[in-house]
N, C-alpha and C positions, 0 to 999 in steps of 0.2 A: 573785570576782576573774576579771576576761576572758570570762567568758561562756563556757565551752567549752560546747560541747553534752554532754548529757545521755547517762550510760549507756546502751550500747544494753542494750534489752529485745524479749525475742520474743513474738510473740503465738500463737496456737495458726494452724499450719500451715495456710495460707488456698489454696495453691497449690503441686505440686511435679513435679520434671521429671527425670528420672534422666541424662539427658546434655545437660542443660543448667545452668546457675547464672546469679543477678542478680548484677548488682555497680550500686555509687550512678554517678550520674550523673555526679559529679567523675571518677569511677573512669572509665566509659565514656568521656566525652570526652579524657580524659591518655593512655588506651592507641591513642587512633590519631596522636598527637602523640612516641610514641615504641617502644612496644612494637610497634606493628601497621606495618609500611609497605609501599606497594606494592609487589610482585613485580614483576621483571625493570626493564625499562626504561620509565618513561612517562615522554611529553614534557608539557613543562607548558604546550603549548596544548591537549593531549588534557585534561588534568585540568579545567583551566578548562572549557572545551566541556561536559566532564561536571558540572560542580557547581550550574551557572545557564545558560538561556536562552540568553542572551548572554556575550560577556568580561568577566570581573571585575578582567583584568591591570591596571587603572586604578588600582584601588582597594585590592586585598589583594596581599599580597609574594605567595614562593612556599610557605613554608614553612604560611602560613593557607591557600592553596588546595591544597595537600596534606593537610592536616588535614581540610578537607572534603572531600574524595574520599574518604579514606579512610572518614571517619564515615559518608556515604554510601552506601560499600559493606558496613558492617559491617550498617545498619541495611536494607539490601538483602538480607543475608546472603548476598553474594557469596564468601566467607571464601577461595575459592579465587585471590583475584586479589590475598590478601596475605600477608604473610611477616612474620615474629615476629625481631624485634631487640629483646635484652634492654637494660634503659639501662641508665646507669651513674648512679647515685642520687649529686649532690650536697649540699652539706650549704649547704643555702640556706635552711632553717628553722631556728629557735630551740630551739622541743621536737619532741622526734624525734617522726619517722613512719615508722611500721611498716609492714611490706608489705603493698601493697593487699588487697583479702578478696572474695572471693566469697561468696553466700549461696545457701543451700537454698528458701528460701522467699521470695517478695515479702512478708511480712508482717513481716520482722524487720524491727524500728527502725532499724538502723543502716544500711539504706538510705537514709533522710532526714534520717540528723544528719549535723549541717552541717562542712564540714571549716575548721576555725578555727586560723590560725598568725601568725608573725611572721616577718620577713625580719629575715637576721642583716645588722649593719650594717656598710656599707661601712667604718665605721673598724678594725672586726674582720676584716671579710674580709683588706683591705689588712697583718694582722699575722700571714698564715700559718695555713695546715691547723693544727698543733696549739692556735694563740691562739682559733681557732671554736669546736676540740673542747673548751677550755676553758673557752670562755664559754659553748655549748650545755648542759654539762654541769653549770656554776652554776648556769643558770639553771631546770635542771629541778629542781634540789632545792631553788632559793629557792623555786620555786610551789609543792610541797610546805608550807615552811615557812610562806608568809604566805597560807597558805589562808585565805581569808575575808575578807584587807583589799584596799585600795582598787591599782588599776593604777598609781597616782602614788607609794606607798609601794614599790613593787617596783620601778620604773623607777629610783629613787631610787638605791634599793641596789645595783639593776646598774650605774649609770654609777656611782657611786664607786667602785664595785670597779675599773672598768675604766678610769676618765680619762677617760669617753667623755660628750658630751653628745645624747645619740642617744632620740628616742621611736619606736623599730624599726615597719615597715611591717607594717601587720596585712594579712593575705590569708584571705580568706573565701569561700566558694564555696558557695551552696548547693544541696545534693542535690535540695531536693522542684522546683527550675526558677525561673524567672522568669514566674511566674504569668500576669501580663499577654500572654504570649508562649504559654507552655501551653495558657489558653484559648481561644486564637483557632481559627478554621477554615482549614480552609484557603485557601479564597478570599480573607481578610482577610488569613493570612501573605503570600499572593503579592503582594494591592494594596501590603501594609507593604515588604516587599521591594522593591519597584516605586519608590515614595516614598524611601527610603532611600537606593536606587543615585541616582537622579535628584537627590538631595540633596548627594551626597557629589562626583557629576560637575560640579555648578553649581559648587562649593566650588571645586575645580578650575580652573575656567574664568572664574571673579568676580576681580573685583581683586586677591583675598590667593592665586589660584592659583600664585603661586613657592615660595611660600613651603610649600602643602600641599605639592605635587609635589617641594621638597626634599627631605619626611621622612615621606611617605606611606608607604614602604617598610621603614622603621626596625623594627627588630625587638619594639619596646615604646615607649610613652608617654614613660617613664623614659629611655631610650635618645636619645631624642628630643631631651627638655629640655635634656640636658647638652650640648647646642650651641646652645642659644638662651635669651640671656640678657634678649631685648625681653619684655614682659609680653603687650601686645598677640597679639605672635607666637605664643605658648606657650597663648595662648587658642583662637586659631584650630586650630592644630595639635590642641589637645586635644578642640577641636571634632568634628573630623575621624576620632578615635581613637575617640570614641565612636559615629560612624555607624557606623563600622566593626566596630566590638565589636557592635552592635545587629543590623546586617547577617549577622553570622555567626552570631549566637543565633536568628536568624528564619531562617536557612537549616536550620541545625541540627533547629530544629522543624519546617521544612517537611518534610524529608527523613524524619523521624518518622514524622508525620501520615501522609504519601502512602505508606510502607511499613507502615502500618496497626500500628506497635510500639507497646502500654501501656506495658510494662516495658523496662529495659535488661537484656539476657538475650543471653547469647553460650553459645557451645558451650564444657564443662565442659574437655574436651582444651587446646581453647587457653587458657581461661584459666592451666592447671597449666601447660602449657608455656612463658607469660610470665613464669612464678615469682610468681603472683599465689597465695594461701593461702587455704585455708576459714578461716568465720567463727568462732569458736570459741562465739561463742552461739548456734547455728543451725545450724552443718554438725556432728552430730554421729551 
């Protein structure tokens, strides 16, 4: 049932660094989206300026062209142009998640299994903190319970219990990359990158550009939709979400590739200092 990924397993210590640790890729890209942020004051034509060639203010809000600065820098190891803000963990997942993990070695497994959940549903959120913690907590011990049958049989039992007719949003994120984006060179990321901006500017500027330009900035896809009830529209728009998602994945690897990083590997102090924890299969 649901596919989670697989225990992690260690393999005999392939690599090790004493003031340094890996964390998965999920890991690395969520801490500069909240744990890591620029120090003091930057303006966000500086950021832009830094992330691409050119302005991306077109295309990406402020909070994605902060995100890339920041990952940027990390993988620059600039560490000193940023500052550690702990989040504050909402309860926007189904079954819980434990605090992030750093590893000893790039050969544990649990660097590339994949982080697999469900968003809890808007008819739950909408019933208060304790009706989430309630339906969170069912639903860890039904998966328990009907280990081994079908996702249809479990969705079953959760909306009866709750009155809810809801098939919760699965979120999926894989560690090992987006392959097709991994392999490339760099010369290739930058023409894809090229292709991509040039894509998403035409979108813009073509007949349906009101309509991108309405909600080019929206904070999410999801965010998007619940003001646009035209099908048409909601096509376009999603059009747009996805250059944009592509756009930031190919930066992302650009920004890799040219700081010459294999692994995602941060200095061992800040990870402890974000409240991030060793792996208990591997940091021992």
């Amino acid at each position: 049932m649901f596919g989670f990924a697989a225990s992690c397993q260690v393999d005999p210590i392939a690599e090790e660094a004493k003031d340094v640790a890996y964390v998965t890729r999920y890991t690395y890209t969520r801490l500069s989206g909240s744990w890591l942020q620029p120090e003091g004051r930057v303006s966000v034509d500086w950021m832009f300026d830094f992330i691409y060639e050119e302005s991306l203010a077109a295309i990406l809000n402020q909070p994605e062209a902060e995100r890339l600065y920041v990952q940027k820098l990390m993988l620059e190891r600039k560490y000193q142009s940023l500052r550690i803000k702990k989040p504050i963990f909402s309860p926007e997942y189904i079954f819980s998640v434990g605090t992030p993990k750093f590893h000893r070695t790039n050969a544990c497994r649990c660097l590339t299994a994949d982080f697999i959940n469900y968003r809890v549903p808007p008819e739950i959120k909408a019933r208060g903190p304790q009706k989430v913690r309630e339906f969170q907590e069912f639903c860890e011990q039904l998966k328990k319970e009907l280990e081994g049958k079908s996702d249809d049989v479990f969705w079953a039992r959760v909306n009866a219990r709750f009155h809810i007719h809801a098939r919760p949003e699965q979120v999926r994120y894989e560690n090992s990359g987006v392959q097709d984006v991994v392999s490339m060179p760099i010369a290739e990321l930058q023409e894809k990158i090229r292709e991509t901006v040039d894509a998403s500017q035409e979108m813009q500027n073509g007949k349906d550009g009101a309509v991108v330009k309405n909600f080019r900035y929206a904070p999410s896809r999801k965010k998007a939709f619940a003001y646009i009830s035209n099908p048409e529209q909601r096509k376009i728009v999603e059009q747009f979400f996805k250059l944009k998602w592509q756009l930031i994945d190919l930066l992302f690897e650009l920004y890799r590739k040219q700081a010459g990083a294999v692994d995602y590997v941060l200095p061992l102090h800040l990870l402890q200092a974000s409240g991030l924890e060793p792996c208990r299969k591997c940091w021992r």
